[in-house]
N, C-alpha and C positions, 0 to 999 in steps of 0.2 A: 210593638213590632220592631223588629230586630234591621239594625240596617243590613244592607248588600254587602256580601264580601266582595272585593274585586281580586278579578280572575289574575292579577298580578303576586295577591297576598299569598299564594299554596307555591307560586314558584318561584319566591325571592327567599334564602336557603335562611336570612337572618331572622323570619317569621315564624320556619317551620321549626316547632320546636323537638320535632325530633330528628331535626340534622344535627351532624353529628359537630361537635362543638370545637371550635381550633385551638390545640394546644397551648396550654398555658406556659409561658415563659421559663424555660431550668431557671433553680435556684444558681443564685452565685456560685464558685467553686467557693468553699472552706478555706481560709486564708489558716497558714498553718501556725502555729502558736509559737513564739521563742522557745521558749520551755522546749517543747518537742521537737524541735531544730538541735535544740542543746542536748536534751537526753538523745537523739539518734546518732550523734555524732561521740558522745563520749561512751555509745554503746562501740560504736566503732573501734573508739580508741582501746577498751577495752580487749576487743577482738582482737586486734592489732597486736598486744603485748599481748596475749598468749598464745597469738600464731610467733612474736618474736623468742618467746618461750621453747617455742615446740625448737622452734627452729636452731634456737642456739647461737642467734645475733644479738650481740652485744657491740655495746657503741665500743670499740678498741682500735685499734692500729688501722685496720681494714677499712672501706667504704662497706657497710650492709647494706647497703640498695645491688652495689658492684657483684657482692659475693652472692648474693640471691641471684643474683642475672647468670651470672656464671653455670654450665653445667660441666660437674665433672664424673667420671669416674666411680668416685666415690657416693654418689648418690644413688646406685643401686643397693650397696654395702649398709647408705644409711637405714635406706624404705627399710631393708632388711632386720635391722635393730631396733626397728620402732617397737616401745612397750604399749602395756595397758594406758598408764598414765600418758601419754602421748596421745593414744587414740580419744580417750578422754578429754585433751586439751582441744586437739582437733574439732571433737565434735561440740565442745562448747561453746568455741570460736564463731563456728557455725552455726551456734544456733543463738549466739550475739550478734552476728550481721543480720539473720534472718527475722530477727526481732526488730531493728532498725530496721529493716527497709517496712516491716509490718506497722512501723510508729508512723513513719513517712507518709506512710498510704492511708492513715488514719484508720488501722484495721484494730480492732480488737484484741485478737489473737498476737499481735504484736507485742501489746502493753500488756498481756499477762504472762509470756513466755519471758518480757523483759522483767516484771515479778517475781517470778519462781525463780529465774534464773540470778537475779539481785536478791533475793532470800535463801539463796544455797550460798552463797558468795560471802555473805554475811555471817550465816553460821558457821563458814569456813575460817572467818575473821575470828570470828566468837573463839572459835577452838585453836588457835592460834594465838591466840593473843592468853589465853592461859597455859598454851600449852610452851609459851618461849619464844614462839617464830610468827611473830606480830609483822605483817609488810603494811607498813604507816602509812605508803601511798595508796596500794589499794585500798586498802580499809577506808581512806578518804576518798577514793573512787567508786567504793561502793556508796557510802552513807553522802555521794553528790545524787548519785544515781537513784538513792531510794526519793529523795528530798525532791527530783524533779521527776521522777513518775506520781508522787500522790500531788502534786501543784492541780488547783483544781480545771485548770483550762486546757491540762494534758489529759485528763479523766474527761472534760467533756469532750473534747477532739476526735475521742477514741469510740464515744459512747460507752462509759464505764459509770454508769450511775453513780452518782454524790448524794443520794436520799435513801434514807435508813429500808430495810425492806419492810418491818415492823414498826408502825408509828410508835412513841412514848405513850406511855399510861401517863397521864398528870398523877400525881402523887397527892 
């Protein structure tokens, strides 16, 4: 014989097992990796010199923070003379910050646009460097860059799999 249920066990909500159950705890935030701090920042600096590129600041005579503040005149005449290669530096620039702030936020799309973007940069060195006009800083900006997007805690950060997709055949 079954004992009594008592009239209190259907409406104490921690019996009934189909109330509904209180949320479980969020996970911590993601503490973000040095590595990752370090590549969005020298994704920046990146950007940086080739917006100083575009722009045609060089460290000389002048303050370049002054002369950027500055609006003259002449800044209709420039927009005006903008080329291809300009709008090309532009939109790289852009899409070097855009890729930091995408590492930052530990997105994906971040860490593969800062890929592509560090593998064209590379090839540009490549061809540069046999073609005469080798820039030794970048090329050492780039190969810091490649070195600390494959570090393997900037791939997990991002969720970029570290595991082959195809297991090995033992031989």
């Amino acid at each position: 014989m079954g004992r009594a249920r008592s009239r209190w066990a259907t409406i104490n909500p921690m019996n009934d097992p189909a109330a509904p159950k209180p949320p479980e705890p969020a996970a911590p935030p993601m503490r973000r990796p040095f590595a990752l701090l370090a590549l969005s920042f020298l994704l920046l600096v990146k950007a940086g010199v080739l917006l100083a590129v575009l722009l045609d600041l060089r460290l000389a005579d002048q303050n370049p923070i002054g002369r950027a503040l500055q609006v003259s005149p002449e800044l209709g005449q420039w927009v005006q003379s903008l080329t291809l290669s300009d709008a090309v530096l532009a939109v790289l620039a852009v899409l070097l910050v855009g890729s930091a702030v995408g590492l930052v936020l530990l997105r994906r799309d971040g860490w593969l646009m800062a890929m592509v973007l560090t593998g064209l940069f590379v090839a540009a060195d490549i061809a540069g460097f046999f073609g005469g006009m080798v820039n030794y800083l970048w090329m050492a900006l780039n190969i810091i860059t490649v070195f600390y997007l494959n570090q393997a805690e900037v791939r997990a950060a991002v969720g970029v799999s570290t595991e082959p997709l195809v297991p090995a055949v033992p031989s």
